[in-house]
SEKOL-448222 format. One record per residue (C-alpha): x, y, z. Coordinates in steps of 0.5 Angstrom, whole numbers, padded with zeros to 4 digits, always signed. Layout:
<rs>
XYZ;...
</rs>
This chain:
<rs>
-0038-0095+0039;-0043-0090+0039;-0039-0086+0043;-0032-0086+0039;-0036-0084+0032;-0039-0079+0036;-0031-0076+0038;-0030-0077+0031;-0035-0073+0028;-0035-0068+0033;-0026-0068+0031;-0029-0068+0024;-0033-0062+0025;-0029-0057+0030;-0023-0059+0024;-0028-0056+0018;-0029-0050+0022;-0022-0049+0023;-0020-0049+0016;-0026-0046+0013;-0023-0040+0019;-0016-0040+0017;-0019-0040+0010;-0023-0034+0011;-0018-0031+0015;-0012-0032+0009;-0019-0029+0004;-0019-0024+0009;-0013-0022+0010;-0010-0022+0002;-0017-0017+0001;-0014-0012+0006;-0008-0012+0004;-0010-0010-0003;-0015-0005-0001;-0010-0002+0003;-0003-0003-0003;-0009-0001-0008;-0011+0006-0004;-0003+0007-0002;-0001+0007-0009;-0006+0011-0012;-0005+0016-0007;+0003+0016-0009;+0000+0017-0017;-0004+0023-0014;+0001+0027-0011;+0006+0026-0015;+0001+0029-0020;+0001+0034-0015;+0007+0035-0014;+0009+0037-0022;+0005+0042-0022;+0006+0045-0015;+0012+0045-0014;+0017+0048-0017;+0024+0044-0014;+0028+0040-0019;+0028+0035-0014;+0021+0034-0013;+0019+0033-0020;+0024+0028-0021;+0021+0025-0015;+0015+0026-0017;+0016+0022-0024;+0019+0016-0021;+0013+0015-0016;+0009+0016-0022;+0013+0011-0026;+0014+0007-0020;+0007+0007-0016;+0004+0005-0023;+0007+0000-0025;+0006-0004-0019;-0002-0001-0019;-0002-0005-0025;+0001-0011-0024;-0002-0011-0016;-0010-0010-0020;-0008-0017-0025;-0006-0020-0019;-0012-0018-0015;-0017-0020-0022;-0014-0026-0022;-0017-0028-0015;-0023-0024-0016;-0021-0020-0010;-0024-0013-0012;-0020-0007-0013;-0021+0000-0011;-0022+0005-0017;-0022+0010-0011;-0018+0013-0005;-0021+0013+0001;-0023+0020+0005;-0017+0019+0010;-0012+0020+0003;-0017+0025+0000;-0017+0029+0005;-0008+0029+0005;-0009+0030-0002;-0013+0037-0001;-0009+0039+0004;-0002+0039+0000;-0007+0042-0006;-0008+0048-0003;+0000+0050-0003;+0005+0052-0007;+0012+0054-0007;+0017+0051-0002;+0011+0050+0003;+0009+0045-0002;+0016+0042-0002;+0016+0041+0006;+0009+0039+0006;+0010+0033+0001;+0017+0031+0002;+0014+0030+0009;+0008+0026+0008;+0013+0022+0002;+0016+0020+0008;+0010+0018+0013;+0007+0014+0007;+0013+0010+0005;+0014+0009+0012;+0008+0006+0012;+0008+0003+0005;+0015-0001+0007;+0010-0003+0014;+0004-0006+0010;+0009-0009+0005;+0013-0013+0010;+0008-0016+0014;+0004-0017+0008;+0011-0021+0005;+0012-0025+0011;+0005-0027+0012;+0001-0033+0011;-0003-0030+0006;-0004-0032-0003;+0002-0034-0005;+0002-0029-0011;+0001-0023-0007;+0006-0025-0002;+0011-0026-0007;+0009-0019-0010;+0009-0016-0004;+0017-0019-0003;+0019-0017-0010;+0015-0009-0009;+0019-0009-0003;+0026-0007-0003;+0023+0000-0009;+0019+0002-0003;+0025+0002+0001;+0029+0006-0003;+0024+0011-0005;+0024+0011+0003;+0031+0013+0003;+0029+0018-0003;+0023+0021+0002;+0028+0022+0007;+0033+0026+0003;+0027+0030-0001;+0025+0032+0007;+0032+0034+0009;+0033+0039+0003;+0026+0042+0004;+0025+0044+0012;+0025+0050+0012;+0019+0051+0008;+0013+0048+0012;+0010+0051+0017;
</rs>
């Protein structure tokens, strides 16, 4: 008898620390991705800034505009969603997107033109990585189905990265 409740607390005990780990890691994982997405989509805000007053390409300002219409709006609804978890949003980029953002600064013309077309398509590469991983992750379900419902715009501004890089190559150096 005394040996079947000592399995029965050791089983009771081993299953509280599994779920209070798999929770932490669902916590963990759901707070990752918001710094992450936050950060992303601030950055996308900045450069689009940036864009409209270095650039002179018809093509990049409408870019440029709808990544800020876009990019916005979803830094919007993400920042509610996040609130409403208590999970804390960043109000600033991080020093490796600081340092992208002063790198574009510093040009103009059509070497901004190349230089931004490029980095729109690395950074949506990685927005479309980040959000699908986060859609199909065991995580909080209202930041999954964010992350599903944000996913196929991040799609298509890659495939506007795409074209954007592919009239503005000539450019960078």
């Amino acid at each position: 008898m005394r040996y079947t409740k000592s399995i029965l607390m050791s089983a009771v005990t081993a299953a509280t620390i599994l779920w209070g780990s798999a929770a932490f890691g669902q916590d963990q994982s759901a707070k990752d991705f918001v710094n992450k997405a936050t950060i992303a989509g601030k950055t996308e805000v900045i450069l689009a800034r940036l864009a409209l007053k270095n650039s002179q390409a018809d093509d990049v300002h409408t870019f440029a505009k709808q990544m800020i219409k876009d990019h916005g709006e979803a830094n919007v609804q993400l920042a509610s969603i996040a609130k409403s978890k208590n999970l804390s949003v960043p109000t600033h980029i991080d020093a490796k997107h600081r340092a992208v953002v002063e790198s574009l600064r510093t040009q103009t013309g059509a070497a901004f033109d190349a230089a931004y077309a490029k980095q729109m398509v690395a950074d949506h590469e990685e927005a479309v990585a980040l959000f699908k991983s986060a859609a199909s992750a065991n995580m909080d379900p209202d930041l999954g189905a964010f992350a599903q419902k944000t996913l196929p715009t991040l799609e298509h501004h890659k495939s506007m990265a795409d074209a954007l890089a592919a009239q503005h190559t000539s450019g960078a150096q």
